[in-house]
C-alpha positions as CSV (number, residue, x, y, z in Angstrom):
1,X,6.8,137.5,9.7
2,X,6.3,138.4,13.2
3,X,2.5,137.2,14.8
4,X,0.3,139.9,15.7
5,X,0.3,140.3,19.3
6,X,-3.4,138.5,19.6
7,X,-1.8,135.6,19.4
8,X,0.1,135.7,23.0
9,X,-3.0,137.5,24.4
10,X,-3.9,135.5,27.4
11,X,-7.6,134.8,27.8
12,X,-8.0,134.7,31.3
13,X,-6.7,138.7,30.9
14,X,-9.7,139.2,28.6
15,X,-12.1,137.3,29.8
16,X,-13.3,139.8,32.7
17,X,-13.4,142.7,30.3
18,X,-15.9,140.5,28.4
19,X,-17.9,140.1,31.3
20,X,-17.7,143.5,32.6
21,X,-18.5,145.1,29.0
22,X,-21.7,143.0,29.3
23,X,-22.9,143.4,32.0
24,X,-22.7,147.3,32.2
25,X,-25.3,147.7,29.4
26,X,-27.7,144.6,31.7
27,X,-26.1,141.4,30.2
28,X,-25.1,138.4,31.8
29,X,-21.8,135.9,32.6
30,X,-24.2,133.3,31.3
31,X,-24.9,135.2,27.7
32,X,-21.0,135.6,27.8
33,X,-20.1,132.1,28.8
34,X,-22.6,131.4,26.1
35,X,-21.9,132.9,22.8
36,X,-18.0,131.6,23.6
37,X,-19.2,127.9,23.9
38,X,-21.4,128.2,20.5
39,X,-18.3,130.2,18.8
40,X,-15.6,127.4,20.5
41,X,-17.3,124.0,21.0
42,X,-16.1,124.7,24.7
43,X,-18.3,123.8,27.4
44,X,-18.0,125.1,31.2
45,X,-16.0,123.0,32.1
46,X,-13.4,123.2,29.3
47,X,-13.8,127.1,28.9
48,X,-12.5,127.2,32.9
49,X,-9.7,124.9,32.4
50,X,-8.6,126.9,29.4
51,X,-8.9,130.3,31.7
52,X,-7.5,128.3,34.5
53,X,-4.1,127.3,32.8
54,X,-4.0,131.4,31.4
55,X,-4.1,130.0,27.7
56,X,-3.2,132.6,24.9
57,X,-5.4,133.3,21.8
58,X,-3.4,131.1,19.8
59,X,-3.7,128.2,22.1
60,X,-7.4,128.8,23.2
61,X,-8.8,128.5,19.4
62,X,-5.7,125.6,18.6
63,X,-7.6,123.5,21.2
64,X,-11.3,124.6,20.7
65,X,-13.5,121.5,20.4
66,X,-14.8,123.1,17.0
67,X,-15.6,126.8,15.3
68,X,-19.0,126.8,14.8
69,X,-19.7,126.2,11.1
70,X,-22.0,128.9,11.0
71,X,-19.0,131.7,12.3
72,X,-18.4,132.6,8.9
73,X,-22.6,134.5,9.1
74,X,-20.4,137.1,11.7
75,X,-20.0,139.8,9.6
76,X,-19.8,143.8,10.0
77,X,-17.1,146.4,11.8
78,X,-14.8,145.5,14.8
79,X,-12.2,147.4,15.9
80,X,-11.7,148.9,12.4
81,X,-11.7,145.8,10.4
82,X,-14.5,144.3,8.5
83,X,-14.3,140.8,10.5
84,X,-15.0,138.7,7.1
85,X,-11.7,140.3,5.1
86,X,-9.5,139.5,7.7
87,X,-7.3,137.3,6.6
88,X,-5.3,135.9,9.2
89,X,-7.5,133.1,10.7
90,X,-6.6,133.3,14.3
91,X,-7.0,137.1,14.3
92,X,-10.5,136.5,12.4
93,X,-11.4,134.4,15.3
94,X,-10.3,136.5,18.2
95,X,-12.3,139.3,16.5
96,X,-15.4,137.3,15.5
97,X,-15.6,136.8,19.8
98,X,-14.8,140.5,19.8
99,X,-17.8,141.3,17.2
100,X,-20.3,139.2,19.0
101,X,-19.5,140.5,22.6
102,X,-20.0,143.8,20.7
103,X,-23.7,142.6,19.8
104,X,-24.3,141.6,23.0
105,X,-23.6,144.3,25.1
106,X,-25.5,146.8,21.8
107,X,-28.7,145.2,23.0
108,X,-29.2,142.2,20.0
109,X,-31.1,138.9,21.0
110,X,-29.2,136.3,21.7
111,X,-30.9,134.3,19.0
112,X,-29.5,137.0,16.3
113,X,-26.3,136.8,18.3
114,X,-26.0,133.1,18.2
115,X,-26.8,133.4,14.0
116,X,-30.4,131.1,15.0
């Protein structure tokens, strides 16, 4: 079975759009950098040496420090899919980032965001 292209997606290429995404509707790097260190484990440090080296997906959530046990409360739309069917686990991940940069640039409180 062939991978879905996600998986040789390389962050450092996505990254930016993240960034920019948030910060036209008023957000911030910081609330970015954020929600990926809660989802991840990844700290500052960590989250630039993985954009620094221009992991993929695949590698990226292979080496996170840990999913956040409460990523499974990310629910809803993204992209089409309904982000708790997915099945493919790596996908699910890359999309649970997608659905909570979503949030963030709609306007939601980071405390909602961050499933507090």
């Amino acid at each position: 079975m062939e991978k879905n292209k996600i998986y040789t997606m390389i962050v450092a290429g996505v990254y930016p759009h993240y960034i920019n995404k948030a910060e036209k509707k008023g957000r911030t790097k910081a609330e970015v950098d954020a929600i990926i260190y809660w989802l991840t484990g990844y700290d500052e440090k960590s989250l630039q040496q993985q954009i620094d080296l221009r992991v993929d997906f695949e590698t990226f959530f292979n080496q996170a420090p840990q999913l956040n046990p409460n990523a499974n409360k990310i629910t809803g739309v993204i992209c089409g899919y309904r982000v708790e069917n997915i099945e493919d686990a790596l996908v699910q991940k890359v999309r649970y980032l997608d659905k909570l940069i979503d949030e963030l640039a709609k306007g939601k409180a980071m405390e909602k965001i961050l499933r507090k």
